[in-house]
C-alpha positions as CSV (number, residue, x, y, z in Angstrom):
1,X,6.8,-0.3,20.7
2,X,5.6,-2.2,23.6
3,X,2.6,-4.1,24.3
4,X,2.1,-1.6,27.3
5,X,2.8,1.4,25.4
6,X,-0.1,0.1,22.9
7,X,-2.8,-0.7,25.5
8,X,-1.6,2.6,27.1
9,X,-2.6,4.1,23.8
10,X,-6.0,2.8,23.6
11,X,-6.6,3.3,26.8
12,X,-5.7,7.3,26.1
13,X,-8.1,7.1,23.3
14,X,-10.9,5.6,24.8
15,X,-10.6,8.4,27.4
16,X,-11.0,10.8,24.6
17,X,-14.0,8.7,23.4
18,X,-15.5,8.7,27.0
19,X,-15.0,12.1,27.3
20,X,-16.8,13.4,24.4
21,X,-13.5,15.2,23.3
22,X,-14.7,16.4,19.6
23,X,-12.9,14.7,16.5
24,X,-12.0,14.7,12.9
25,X,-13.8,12.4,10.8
26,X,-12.0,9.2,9.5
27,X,-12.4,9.7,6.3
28,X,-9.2,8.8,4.1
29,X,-6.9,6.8,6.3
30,X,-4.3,5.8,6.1
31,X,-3.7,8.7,3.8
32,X,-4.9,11.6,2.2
33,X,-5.8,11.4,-1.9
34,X,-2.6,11.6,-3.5
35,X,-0.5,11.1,-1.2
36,X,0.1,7.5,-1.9
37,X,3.2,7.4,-0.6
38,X,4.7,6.6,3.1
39,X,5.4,10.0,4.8
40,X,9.0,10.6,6.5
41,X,9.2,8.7,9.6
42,X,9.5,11.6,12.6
43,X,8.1,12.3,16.1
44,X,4.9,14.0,16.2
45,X,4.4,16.9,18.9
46,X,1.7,15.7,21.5
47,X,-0.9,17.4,20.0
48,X,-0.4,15.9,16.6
49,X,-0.1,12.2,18.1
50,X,-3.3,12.9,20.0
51,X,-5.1,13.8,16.8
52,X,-3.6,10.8,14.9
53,X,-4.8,8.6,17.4
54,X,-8.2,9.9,17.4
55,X,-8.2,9.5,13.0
56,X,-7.4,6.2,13.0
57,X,-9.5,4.8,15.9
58,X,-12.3,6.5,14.4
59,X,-11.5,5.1,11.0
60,X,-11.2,1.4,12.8
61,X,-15.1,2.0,14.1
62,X,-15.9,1.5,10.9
63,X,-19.4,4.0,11.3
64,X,-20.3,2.1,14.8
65,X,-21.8,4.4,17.1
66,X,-19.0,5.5,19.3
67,X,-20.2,4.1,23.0
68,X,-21.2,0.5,21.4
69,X,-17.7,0.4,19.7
70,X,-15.7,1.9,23.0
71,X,-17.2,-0.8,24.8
72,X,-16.1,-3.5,22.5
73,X,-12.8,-1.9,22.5
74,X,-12.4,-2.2,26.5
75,X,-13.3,-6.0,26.5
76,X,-10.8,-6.8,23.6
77,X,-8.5,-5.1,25.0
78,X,-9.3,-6.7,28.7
79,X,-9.0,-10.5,27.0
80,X,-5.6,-9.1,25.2
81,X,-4.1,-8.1,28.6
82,X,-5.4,-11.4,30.3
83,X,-3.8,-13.4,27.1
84,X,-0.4,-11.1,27.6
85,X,0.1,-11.5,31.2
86,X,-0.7,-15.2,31.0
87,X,2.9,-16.3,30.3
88,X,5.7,-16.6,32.8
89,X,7.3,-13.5,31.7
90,X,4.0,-11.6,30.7
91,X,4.4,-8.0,31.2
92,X,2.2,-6.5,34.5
93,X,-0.3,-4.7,33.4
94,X,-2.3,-3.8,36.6
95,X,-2.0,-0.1,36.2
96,X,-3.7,-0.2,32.4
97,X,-6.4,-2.6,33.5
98,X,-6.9,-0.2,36.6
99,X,-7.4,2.6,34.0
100,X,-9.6,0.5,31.9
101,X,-11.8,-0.2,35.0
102,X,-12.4,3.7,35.6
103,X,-13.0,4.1,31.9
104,X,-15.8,1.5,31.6
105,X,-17.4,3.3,34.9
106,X,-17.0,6.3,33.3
107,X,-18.7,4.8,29.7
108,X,-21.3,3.3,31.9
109,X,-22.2,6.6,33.5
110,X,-22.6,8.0,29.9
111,X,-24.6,5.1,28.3
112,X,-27.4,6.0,31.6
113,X,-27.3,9.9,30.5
114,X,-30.7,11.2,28.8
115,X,-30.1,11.5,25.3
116,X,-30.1,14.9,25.4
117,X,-27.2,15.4,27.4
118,X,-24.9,12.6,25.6
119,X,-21.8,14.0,24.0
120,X,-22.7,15.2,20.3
121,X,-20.9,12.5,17.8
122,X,-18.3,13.6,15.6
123,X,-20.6,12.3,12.5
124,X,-23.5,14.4,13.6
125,X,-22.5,17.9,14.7
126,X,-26.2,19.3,13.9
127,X,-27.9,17.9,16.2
128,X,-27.5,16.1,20.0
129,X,-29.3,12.8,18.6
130,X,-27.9,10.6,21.2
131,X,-26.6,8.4,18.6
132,X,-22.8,9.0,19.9
């Protein structure tokens, strides 16, 4: 995999994030109780992928609330892109950064909302604390 594809990927699931899309909690990555062994390699469907995705960069939040961490997330993934397009060869990765740049609007925009109208955290499903 590429380092595009990868930034591509974050950068699908920080829209996700952003978005307030609902998700599974990250409880028992990389794999479920017995199952201590590596799966088959295959292709998931899209749907599948999307919901992998989602596990394991909630599992890599470690508990952070969701906005604080996404942030994070953009700016380490800004520095990577700046560190990967630094070298003579470095891949061009305008059209990611681009993305990136709507996303933190976007995040922005959400950290501004009353806390009442924030996004309902996938930890918290009782209540619309505003800790997302």
């Amino acid at each position: 995999m590429n380092t595009a594809t990868l930034i591509r990927e974050l950068v699908v699931t920080l829209c996700l994030v952003v978005a307030g899309v609902p998700m599974a909690s990250a409880d028992n990555l990389p794999l479920p109780p017995g199952q201590e062994k590596t799966p088959e390699t295959r292709t998931p469907s899209a749907d599948e992928a999307a919901r992998v995705l989602q596990r394991d960069w909630l599992f890599q939040a470690t508990g952070e609330p969701l906005l604080e961490r996404a942030g994070k997330e953009m700016v380490w993934t800004q520095a990577l892109a700046a560190r990967l397009s630094r070298g003579r060869q470095g891949p061009d990765l305008s059209a990611e950064l681009q993305a990136l740049t709507v996303l933190e609007k976007r995040l922005a925009e959400l950290r501004v909302r009353p806390a009442h109208l924030r996004p309902v955290g996938p930890r918290d499903t009782r209540s619309n604390s505003g800790s997302y």
